[in-house]
VMD Tcl script that draws the C-alpha trace (Angstrom):
set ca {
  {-29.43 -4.47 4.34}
  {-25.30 -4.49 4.88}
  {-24.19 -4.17 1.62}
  {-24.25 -0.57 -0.02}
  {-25.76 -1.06 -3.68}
  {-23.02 -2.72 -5.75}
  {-21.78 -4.85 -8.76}
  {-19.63 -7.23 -6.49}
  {-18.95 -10.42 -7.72}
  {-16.18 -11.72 -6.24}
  {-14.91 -12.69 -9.79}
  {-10.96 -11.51 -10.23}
  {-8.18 -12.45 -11.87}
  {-4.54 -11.66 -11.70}
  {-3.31 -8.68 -13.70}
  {-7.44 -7.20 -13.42}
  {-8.82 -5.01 -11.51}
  {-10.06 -5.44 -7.68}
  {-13.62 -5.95 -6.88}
  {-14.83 -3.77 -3.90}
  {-17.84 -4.69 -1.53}
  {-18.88 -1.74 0.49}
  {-20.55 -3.13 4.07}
  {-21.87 -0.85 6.44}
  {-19.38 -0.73 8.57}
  {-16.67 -2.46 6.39}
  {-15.49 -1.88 3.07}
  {-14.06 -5.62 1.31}
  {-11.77 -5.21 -1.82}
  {-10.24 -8.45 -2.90}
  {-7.57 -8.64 -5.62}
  {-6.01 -11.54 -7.43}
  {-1.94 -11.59 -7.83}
  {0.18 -14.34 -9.45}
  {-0.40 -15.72 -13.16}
  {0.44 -18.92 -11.98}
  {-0.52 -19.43 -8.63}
  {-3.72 -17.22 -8.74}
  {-3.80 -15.78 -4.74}
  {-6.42 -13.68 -3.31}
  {-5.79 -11.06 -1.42}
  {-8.46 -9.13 0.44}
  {-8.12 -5.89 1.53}
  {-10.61 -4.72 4.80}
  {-11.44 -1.35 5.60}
  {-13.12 0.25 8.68}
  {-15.35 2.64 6.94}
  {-15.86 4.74 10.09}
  {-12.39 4.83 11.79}
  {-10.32 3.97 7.81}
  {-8.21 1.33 9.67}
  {-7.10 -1.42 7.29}
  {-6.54 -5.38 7.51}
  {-4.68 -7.19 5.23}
  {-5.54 -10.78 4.49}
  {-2.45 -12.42 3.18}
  {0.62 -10.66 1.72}
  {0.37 -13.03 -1.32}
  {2.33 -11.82 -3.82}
  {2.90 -8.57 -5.79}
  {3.74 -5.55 -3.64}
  {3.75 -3.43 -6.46}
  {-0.36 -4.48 -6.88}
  {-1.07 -5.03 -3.73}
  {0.80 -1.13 -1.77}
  {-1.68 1.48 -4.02}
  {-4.69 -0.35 -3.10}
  {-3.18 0.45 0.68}
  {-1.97 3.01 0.44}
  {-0.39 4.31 3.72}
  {-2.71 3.06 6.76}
  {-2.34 -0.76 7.21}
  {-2.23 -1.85 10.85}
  {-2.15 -5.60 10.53}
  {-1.66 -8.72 7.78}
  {-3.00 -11.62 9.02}
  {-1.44 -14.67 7.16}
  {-3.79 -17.58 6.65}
  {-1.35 -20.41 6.74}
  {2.34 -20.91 6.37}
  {2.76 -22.05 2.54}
  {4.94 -19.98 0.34}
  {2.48 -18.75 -1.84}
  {-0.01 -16.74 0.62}
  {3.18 -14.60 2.04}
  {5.56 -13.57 -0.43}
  {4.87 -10.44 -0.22}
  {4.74 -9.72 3.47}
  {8.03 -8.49 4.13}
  {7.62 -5.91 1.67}
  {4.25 -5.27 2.65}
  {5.06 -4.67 6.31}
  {8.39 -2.99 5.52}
  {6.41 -0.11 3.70}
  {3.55 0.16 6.35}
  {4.73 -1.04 9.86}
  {2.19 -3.13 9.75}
  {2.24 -5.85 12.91}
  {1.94 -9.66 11.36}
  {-0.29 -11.84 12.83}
  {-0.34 -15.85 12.11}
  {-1.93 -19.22 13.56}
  {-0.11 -20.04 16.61}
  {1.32 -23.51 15.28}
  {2.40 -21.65 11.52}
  {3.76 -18.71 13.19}
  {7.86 -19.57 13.14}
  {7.35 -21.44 9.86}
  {6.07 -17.90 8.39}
  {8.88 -16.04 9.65}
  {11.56 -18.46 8.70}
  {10.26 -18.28 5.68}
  {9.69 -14.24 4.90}
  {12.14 -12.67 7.91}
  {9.06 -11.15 9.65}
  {8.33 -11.93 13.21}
  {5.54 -12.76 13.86}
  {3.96 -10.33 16.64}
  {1.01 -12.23 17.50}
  {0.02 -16.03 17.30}
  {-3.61 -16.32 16.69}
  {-5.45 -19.23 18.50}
  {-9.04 -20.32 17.46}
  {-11.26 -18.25 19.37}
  {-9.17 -14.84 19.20}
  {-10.38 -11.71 18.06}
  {-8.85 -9.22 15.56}
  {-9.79 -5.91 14.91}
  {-10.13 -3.80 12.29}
  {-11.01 0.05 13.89}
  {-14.48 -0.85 15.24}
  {-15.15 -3.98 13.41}
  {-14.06 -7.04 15.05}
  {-13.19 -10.47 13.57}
  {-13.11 -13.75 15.30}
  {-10.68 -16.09 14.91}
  {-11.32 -20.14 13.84}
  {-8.77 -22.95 13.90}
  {-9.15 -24.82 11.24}
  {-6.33 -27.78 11.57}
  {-5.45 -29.88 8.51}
  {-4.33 -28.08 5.81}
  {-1.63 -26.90 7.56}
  {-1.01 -27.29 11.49}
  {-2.09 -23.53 11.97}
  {-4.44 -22.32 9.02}
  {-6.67 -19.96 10.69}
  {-10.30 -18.36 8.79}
  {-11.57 -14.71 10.17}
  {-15.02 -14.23 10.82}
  {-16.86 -10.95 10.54}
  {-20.72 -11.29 12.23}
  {-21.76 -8.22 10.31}
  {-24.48 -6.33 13.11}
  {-26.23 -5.21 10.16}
  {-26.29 -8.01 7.66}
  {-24.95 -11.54 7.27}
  {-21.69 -13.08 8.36}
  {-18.52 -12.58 6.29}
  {-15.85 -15.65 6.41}
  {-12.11 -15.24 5.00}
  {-11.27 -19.11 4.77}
  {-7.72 -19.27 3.37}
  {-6.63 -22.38 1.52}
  {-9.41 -24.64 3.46}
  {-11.99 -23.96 2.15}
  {-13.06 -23.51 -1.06}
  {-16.42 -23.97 -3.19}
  {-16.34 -27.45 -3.73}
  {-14.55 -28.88 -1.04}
  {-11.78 -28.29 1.77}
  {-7.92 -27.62 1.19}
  {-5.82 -30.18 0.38}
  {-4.67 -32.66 2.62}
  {-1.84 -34.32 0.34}
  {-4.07 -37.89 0.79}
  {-3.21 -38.10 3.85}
  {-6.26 -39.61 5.97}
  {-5.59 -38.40 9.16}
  {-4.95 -34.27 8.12}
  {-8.04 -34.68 5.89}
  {-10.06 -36.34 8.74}
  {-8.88 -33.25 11.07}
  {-9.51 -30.53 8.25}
  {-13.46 -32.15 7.74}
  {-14.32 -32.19 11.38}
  {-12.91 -29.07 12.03}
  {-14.93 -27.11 8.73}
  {-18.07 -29.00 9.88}
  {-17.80 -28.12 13.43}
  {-16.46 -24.58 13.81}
  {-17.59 -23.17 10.19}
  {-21.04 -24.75 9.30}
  {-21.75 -25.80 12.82}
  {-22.06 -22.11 13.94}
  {-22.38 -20.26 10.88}
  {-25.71 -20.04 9.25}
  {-26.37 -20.78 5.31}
  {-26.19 -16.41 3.87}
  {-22.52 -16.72 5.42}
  {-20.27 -15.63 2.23}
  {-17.41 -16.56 2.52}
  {-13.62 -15.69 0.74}
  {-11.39 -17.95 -0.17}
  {-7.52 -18.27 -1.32}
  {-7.54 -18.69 -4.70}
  {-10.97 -18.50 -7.08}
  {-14.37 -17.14 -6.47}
  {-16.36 -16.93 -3.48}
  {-19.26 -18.70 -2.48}
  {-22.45 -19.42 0.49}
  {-21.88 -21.99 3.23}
  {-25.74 -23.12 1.90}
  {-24.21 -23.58 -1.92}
  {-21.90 -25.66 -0.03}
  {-23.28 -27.47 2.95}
  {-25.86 -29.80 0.99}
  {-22.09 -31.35 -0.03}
  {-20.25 -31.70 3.00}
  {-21.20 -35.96 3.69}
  {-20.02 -35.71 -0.44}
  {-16.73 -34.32 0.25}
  {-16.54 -36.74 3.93}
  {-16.69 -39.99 1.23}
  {-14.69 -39.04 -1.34}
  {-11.98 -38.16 0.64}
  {-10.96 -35.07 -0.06}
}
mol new
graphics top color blue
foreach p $ca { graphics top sphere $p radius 0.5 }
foreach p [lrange $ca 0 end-1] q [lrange $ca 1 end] { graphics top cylinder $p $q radius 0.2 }
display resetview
């Protein structure tokens, strides 16, 4: 089995406390900032080297630099909107912490925060995390350069990070516009349930987690509607 005995849920909310998953290799705590907006933040660990990965400097330094404490190597930012990276100059200020983005959000972020951006992830790309190593997947819609992580878990089943598009019930929003929602479908159906089997958790933005088989019975749902 990959995950040590635990009480994870996946259930947090801003102002609470973080819910830790302990993998074999890789130790998941996600927290929740923001009243309003509601952000997750998810905090990886390497349990056998103790290098960290931060996914998305959301908000709320002050919540977000004790559950870091002093070893961060990298934030990866999700996607360029304002809420998933207020926090990252702070973040990286405090750890040295190199910021990584999707190639096509990657001067957006930085206008935005003041951080350059040292690497710009294309789908395909890996990250790592000490010995663990995440791949990276394009997903195009929600914005130009939203990007999910993928851990393939050598002990257990994968582990997905999916930023703002996906969530359970549906993919990001695409502002009604037809052709970004088009792009955002075909890319979720292609490169996440197209090569990711159903035991695939998977962590999104904002609100709990969920399966790709809780959600993949849906997907020619969510194609018709629109959205």
């Amino acid at each position: 089995m990959s995950d040590v005995p635990s009480t994870y849920t996946g259930a947090v909310k801003p102002g609470g406390p973080a819910d830790v998953r302990e993998l074999a290799g890789l130790t998941i705590t996600k927290v929740a900032v923001d009243e309003q907006m509601s952000n997750n933040c998810y905090l990886l660990r390497c349990r056998t080297t103790g290098e960290q990965l931060l996914v998305d400097a959301a908000a709320e330094p002050e919540t977000l630099l004790p559950l870091i404490g002093d070893r961060l190597g990298t934030v990866v930012t999700t996607h360029q909107h304002w809420d998933h990276h207020r926090a990252l100059a702070d973040v990286t200020a405090a750890t040295g912490a190199t910021a990584l983005a999707g190639e096509p959000d990657a001067a957006a972020v930085t206008e935005a925060t003041g951080v350059r951006i040292s690497r710009a992830l294309s789908h395909g790309d890996t990250v790592t995390v000490g010995d663990c190593s995440l791949e990276v997947i394009a997903l195009r819609g929600h914005t130009p350069g939203s990007v999910a992580l993928v851990y393939r878990d050598p002990e257990g089943t994968p582990h997905l990070w999916t930023g703002d598009s996906l969530f359970p019930g549906g993919v990001g929003n695409t502002q009604n516009d037809s052709v970004r929602f088009a792009q955002l479908i075909d890319d979720v159906e292609e490169r996440i349930f197209g090569t990711l089997p159903d035991d695939t958790w998977f962590y999104p933005g904002h609100g709990d987690d969920s399966t790709l088989g809780a959600e993949r019975p849906h997907l020619a749902e969510w194609r018709e509607r629109g959205w």
